[in-house]
ROSE-4610 file (N, C-alpha, C; in Angstrom, 1 decimal, always signed):
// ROSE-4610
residu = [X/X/X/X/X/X/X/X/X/X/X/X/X/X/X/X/X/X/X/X/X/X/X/X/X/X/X/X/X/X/X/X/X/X/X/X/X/X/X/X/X/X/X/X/X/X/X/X/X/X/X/X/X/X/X/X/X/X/X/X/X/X/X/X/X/X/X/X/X/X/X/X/X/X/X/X/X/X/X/X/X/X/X/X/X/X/X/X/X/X/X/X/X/X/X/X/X/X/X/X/X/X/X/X/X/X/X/X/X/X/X/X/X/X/X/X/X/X/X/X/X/X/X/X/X/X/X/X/X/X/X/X/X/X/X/X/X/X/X/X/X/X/X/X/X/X/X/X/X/X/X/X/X/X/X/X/X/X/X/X/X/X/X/X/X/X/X/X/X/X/X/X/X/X/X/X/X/X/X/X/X/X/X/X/X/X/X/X/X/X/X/X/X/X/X/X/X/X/X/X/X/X/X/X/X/X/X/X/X/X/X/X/X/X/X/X/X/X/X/X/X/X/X/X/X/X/X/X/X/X/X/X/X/X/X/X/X/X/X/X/X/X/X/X/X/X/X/X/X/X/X/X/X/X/X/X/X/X/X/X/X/X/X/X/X/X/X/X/X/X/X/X/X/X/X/X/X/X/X/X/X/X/X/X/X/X/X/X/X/X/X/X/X/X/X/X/X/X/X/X/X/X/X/X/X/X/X/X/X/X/X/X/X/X/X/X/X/X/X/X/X/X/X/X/X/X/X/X/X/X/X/X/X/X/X/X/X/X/X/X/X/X/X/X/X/X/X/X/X/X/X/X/X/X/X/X/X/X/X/X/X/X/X/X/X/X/X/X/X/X/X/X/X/X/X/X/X/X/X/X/X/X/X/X/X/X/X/X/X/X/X/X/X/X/X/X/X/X/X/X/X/X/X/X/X/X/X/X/X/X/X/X/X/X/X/X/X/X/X/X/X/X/X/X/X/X/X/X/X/X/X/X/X/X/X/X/X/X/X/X/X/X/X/X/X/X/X/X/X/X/X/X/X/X/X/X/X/X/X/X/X/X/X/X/X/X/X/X/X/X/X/X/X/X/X/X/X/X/X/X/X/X/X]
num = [1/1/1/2/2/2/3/3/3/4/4/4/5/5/5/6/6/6/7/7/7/8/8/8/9/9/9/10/10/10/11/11/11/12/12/12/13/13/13/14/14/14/15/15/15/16/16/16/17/17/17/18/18/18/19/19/19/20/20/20/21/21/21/22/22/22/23/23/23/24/24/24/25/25/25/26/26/26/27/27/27/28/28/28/29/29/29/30/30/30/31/31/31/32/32/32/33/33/33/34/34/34/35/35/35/36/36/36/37/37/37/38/38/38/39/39/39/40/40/40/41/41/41/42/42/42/43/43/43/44/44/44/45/45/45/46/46/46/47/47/47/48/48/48/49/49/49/50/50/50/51/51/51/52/52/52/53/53/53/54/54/54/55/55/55/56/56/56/57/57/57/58/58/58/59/59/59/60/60/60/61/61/61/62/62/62/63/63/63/64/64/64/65/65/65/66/66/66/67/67/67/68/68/68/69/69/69/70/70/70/71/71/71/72/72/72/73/73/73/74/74/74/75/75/75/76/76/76/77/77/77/78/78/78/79/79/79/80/80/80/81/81/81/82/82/82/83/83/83/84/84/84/85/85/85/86/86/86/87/87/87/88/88/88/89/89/89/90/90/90/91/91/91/92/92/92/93/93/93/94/94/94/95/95/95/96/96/96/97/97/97/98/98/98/99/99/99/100/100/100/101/101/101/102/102/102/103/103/103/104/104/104/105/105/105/106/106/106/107/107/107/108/108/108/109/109/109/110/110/110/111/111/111/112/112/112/113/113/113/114/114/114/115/115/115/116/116/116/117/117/117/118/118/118/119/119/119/120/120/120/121/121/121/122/122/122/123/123/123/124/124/124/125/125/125/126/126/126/127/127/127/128/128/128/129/129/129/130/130/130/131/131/131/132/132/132/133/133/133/134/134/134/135/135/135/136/136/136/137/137/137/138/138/138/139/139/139/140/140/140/141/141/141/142/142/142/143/143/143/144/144/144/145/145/145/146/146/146/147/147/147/148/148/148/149/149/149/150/150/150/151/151/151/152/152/152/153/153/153/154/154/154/155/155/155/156/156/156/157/157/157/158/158/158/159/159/159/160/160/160/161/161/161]
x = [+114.0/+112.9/+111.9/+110.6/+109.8/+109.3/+108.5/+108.7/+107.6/+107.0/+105.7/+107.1/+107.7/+107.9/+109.5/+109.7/+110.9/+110.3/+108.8/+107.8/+107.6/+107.3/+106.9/+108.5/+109.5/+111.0/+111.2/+111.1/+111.1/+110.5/+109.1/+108.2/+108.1/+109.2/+109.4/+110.6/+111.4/+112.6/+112.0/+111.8/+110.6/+110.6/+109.4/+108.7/+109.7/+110.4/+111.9/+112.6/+112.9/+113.6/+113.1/+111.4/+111.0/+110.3/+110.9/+110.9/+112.0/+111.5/+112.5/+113.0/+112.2/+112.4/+111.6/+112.7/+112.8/+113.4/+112.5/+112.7/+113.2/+113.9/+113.9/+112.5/+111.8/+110.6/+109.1/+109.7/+108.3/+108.4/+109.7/+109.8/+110.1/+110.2/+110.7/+110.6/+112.3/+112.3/+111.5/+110.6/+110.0/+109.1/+108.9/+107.4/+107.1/+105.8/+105.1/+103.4/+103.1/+102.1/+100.9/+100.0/+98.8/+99.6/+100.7/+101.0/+101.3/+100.7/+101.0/+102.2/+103.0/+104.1/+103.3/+103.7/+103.3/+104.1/+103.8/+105.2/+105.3/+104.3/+104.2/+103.0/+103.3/+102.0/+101.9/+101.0/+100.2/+98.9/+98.3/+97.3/+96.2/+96.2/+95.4/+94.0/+95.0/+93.7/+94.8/+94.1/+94.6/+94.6/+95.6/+95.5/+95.6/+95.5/+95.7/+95.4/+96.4/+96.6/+97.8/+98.0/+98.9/+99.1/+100.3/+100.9/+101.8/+101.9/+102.2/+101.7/+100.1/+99.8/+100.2/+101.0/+101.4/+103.3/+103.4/+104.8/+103.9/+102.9/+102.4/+101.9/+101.6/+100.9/+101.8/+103.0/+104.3/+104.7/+104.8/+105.2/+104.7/+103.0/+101.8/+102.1/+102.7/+102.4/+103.9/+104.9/+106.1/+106.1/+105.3/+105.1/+104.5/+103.0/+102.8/+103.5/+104.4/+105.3/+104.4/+103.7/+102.3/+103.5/+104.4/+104.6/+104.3/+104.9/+104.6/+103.2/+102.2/+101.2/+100.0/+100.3/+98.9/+99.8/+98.6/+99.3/+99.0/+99.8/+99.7/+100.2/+99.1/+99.7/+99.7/+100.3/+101.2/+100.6/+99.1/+98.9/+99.9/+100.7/+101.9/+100.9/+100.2/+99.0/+97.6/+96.7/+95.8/+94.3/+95.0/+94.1/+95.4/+95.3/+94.7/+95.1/+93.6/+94.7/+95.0/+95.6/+96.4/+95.2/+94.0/+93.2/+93.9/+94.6/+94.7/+95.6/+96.5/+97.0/+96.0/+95.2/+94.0/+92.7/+92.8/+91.5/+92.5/+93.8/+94.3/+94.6/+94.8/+94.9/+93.8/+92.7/+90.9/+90.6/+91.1/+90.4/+91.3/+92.3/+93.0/+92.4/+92.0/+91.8/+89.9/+89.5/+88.5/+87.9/+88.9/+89.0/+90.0/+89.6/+90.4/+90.4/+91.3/+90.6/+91.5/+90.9/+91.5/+91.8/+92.8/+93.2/+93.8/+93.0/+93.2/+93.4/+93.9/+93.4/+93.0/+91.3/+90.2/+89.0/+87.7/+87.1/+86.3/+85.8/+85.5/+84.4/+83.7/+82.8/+83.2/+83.3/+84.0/+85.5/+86.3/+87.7/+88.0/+89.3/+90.0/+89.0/+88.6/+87.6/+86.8/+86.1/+84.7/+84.9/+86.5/+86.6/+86.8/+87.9/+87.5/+86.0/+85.6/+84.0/+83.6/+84.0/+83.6/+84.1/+85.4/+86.1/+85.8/+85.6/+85.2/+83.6/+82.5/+81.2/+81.2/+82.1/+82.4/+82.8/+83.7/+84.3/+84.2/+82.6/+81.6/+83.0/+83.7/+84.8/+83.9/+83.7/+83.3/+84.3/+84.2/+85.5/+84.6/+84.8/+84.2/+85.3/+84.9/+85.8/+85.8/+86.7/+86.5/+87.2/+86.8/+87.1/+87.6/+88.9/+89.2/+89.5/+88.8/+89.0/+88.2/+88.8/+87.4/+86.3/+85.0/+83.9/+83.7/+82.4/+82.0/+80.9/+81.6/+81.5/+82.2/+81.6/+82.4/+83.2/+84.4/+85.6/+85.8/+86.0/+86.1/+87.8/+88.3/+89.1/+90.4/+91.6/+92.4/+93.6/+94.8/+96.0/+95.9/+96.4/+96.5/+96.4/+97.7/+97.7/+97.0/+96.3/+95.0/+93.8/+93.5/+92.1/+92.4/+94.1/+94.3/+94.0/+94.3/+94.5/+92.5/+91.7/+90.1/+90.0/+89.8/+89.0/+90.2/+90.8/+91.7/+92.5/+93.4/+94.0/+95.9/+96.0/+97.2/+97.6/+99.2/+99.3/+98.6/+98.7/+98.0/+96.1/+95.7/+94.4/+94.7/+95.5/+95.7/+96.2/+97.0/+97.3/+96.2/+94.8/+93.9/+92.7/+93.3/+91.7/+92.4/+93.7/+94.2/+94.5/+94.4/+94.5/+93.4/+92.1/+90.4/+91.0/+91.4/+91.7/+92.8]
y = [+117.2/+117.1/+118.2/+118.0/+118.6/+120.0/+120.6/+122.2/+121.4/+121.0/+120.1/+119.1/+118.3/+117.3/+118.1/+119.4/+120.4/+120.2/+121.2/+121.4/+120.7/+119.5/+118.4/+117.6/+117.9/+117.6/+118.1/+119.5/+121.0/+120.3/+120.5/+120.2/+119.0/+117.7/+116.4/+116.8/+117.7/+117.8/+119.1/+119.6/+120.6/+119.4/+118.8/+118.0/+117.3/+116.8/+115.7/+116.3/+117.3/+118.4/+118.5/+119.2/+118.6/+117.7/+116.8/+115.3/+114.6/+114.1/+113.5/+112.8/+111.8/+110.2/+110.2/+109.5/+109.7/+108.7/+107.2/+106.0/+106.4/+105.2/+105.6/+105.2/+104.1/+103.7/+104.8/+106.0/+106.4/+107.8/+107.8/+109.2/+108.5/+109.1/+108.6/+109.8/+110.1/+110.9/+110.9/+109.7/+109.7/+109.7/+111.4/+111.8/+112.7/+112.1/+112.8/+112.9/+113.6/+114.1/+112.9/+112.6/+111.7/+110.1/+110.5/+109.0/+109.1/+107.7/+107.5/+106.7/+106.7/+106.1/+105.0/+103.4/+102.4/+102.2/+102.9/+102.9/+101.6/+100.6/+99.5/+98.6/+97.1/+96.0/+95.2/+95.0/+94.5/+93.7/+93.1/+92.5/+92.9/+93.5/+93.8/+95.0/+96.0/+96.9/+97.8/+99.0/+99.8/+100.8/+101.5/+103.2/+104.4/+104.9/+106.3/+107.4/+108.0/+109.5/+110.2/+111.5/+112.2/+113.6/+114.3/+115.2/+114.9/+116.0/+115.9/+114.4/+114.3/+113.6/+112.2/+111.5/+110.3/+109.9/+111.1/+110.9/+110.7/+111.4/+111.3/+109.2/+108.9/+108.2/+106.8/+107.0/+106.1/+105.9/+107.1/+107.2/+106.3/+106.4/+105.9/+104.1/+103.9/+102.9/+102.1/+102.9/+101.9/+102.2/+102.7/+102.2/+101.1/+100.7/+99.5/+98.3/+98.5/+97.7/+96.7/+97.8/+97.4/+97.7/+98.3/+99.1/+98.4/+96.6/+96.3/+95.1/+95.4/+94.8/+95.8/+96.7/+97.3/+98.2/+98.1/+98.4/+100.1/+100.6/+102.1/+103.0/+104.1/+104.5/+106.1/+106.4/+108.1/+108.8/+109.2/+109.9/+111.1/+111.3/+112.4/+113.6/+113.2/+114.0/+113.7/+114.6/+114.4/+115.2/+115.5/+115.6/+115.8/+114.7/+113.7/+112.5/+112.0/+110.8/+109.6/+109.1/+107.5/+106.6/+106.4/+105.8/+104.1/+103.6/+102.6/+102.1/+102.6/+102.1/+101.9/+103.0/+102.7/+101.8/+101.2/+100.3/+99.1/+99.2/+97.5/+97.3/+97.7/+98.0/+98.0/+98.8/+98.9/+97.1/+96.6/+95.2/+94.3/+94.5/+93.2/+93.1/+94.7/+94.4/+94.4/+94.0/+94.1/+95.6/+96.0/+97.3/+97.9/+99.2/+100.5/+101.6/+102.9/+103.8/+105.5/+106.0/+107.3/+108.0/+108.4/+109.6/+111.1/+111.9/+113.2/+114.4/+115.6/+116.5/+117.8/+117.3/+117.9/+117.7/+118.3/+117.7/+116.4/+115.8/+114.9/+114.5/+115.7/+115.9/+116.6/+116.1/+116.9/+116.4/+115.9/+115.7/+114.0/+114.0/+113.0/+111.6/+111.4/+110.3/+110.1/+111.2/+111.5/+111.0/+111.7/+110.8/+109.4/+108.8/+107.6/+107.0/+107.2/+106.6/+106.9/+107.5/+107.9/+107.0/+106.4/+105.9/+104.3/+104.0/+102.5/+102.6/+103.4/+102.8/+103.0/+103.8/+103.6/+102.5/+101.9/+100.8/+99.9/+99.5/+98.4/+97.4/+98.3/+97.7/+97.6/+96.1/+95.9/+95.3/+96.9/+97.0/+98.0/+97.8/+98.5/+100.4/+101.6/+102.5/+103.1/+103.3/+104.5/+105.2/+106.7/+108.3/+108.9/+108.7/+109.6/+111.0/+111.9/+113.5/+114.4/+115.5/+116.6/+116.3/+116.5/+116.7/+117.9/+117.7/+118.9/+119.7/+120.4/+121.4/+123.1/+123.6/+124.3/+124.3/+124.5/+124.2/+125.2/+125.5/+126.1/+126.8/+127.6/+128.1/+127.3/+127.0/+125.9/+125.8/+125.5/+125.2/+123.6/+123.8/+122.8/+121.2/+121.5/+120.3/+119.9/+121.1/+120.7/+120.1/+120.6/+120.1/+118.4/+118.3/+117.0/+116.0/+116.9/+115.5/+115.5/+115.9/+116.0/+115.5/+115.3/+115.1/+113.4/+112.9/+111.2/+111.7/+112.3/+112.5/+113.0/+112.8/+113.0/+111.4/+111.0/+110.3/+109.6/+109.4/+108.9/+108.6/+109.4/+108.3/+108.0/+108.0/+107.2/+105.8/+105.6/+104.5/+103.3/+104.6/+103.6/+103.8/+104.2/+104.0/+103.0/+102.5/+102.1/+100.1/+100.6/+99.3/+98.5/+99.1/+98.1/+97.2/+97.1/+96.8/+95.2]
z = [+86.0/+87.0/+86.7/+86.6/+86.4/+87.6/+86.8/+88.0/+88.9/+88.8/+90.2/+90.6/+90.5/+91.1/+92.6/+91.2/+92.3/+93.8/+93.5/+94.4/+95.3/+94.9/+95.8/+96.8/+96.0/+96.7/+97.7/+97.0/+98.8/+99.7/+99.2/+100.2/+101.3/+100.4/+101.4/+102.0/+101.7/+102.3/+103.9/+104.0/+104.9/+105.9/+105.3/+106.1/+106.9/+106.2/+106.9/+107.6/+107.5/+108.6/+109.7/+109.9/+110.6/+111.7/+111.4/+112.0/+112.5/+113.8/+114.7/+114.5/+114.1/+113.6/+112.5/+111.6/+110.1/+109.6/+109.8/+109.5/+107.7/+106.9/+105.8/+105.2/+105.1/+104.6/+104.8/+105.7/+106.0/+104.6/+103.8/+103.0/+101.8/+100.6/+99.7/+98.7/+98.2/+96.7/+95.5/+95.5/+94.3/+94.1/+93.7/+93.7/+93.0/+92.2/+90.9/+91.6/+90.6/+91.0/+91.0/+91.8/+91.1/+92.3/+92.3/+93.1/+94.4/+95.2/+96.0/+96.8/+98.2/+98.5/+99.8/+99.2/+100.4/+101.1/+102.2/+103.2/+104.1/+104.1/+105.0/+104.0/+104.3/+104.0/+105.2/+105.5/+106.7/+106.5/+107.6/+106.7/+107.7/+109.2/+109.9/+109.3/+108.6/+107.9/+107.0/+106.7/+105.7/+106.2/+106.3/+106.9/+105.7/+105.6/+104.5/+105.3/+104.6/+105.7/+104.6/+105.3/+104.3/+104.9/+104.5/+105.2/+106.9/+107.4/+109.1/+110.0/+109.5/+110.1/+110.3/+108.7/+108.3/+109.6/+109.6/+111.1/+112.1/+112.5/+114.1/+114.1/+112.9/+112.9/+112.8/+112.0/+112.3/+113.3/+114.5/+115.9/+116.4/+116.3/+116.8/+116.6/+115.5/+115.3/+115.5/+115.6/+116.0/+117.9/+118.3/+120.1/+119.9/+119.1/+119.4/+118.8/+118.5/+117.6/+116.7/+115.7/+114.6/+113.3/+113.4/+111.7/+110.8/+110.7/+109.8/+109.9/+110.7/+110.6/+109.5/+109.4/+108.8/+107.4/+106.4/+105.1/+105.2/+105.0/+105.3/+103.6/+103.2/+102.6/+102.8/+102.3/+102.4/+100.6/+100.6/+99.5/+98.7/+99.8/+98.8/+98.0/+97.4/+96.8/+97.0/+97.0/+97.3/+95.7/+95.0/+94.2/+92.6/+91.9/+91.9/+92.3/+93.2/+93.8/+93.3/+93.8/+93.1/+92.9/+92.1/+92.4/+92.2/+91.2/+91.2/+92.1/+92.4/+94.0/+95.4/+95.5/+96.2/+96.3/+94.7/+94.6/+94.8/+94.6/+94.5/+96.4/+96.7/+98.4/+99.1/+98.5/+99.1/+99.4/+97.9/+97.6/+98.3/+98.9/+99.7/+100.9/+101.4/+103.1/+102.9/+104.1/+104.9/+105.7/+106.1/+106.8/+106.4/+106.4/+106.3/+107.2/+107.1/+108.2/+107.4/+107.4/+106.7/+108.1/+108.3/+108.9/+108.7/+109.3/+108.9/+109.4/+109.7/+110.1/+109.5/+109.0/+108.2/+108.6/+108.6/+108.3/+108.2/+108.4/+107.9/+106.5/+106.6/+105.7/+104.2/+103.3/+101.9/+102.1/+102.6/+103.0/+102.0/+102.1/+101.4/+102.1/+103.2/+103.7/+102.6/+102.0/+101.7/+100.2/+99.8/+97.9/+98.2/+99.0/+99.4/+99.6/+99.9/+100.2/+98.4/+97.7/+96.8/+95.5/+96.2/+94.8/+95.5/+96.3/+96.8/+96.4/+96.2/+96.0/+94.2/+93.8/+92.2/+91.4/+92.4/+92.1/+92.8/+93.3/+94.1/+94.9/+95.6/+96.9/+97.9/+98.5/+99.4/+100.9/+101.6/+102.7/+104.1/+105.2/+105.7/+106.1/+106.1/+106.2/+107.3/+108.4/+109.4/+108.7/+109.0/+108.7/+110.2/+110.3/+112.2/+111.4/+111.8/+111.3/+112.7/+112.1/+112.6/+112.5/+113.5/+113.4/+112.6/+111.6/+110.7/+111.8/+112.2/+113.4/+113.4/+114.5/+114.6/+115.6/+115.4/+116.5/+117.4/+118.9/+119.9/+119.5/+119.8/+119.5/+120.9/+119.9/+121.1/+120.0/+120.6/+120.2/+119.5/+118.2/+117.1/+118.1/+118.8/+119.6/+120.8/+120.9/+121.9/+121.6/+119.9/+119.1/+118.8/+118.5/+117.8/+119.2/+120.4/+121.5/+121.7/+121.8/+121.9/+121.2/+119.8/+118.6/+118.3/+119.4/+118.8/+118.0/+117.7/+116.2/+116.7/+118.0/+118.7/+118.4/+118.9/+118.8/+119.6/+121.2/+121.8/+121.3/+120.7/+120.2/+118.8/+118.6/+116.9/+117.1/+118.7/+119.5/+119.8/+120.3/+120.5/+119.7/+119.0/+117.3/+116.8/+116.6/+115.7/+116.4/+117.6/+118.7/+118.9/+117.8/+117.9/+116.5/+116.1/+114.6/+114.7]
């Protein structure tokens, strides 16, 4: 095993620790650098998201008992990203929606929009992130529940779709 992929094991084993619920399809051991993990296919839209946020958002989505309506992927990396997993997924759906807690401006939304007008994907994109702002000073989980990015509005960003 390579010294990046060690890295990236730690780092999913961390993450899996801590988490409550820890479906098996939402993790997976196999991970190199550049690739992404499809944790669901669905046909309602396309989610992409990555890190912490990709649990809040499984939670999110097995209350509405959606898991397997929407194709969801778990970038595991974020530079460089999986572009061909993401153009073959861009082009099935109609809608997509990046979720994040970044930014919106310059952030993984932003190369998305980037690698869909490169590769003339015609899909429409929401971006749920931070406003490119400046943020008031507030507890992690007090900014996520304001700005939709708690579970509860990922519930109902994800419930127009």
């Amino acid at each position: 095993m390579s010294e990046n992929r060690i890295k990236f094991h730690q780092q999913l084993q961390m993450t899996k620790s801590k988490t409550q619920s820890d479906p098996s399809n939402i993790t997976t051991n196999d991970i190199a650098v550049g690739k992404s993990h499809v944790i669901s296919e669905g046909s309602k839209a396309l989610i992409i998201s990555y890190g912490v946020t990709v649990n809040t958002i499984y939670k999110a989505l097995e209350k509405m008992n959606a898991t397997n309506s929407f194709t969801f992927i778990n970038l595991l990396c974020i530079n460089p990203l999986d572009e061909a997993t993401l153009i073959k997924h861009l082009n099935r759906h109609k809608k997509a929606i990046v979720i994040e807690e970044a930014t919106e401006h310059g952030s993984i939304g932003s190369a998305i929009l980037e690698l869909i007008n490169k590769n003339d994907i015609s899909i429409k994109l929401e971006i749920a992130a931070l406003p490119n702002v400046f943020l008031e000073t507030a507890s992690r989980q007090q900014l996520l529940s304001k700005y939709g990015l708690d579970e509860e509005g990922i519930i109902s960003t994800l419930s127009k779709y």
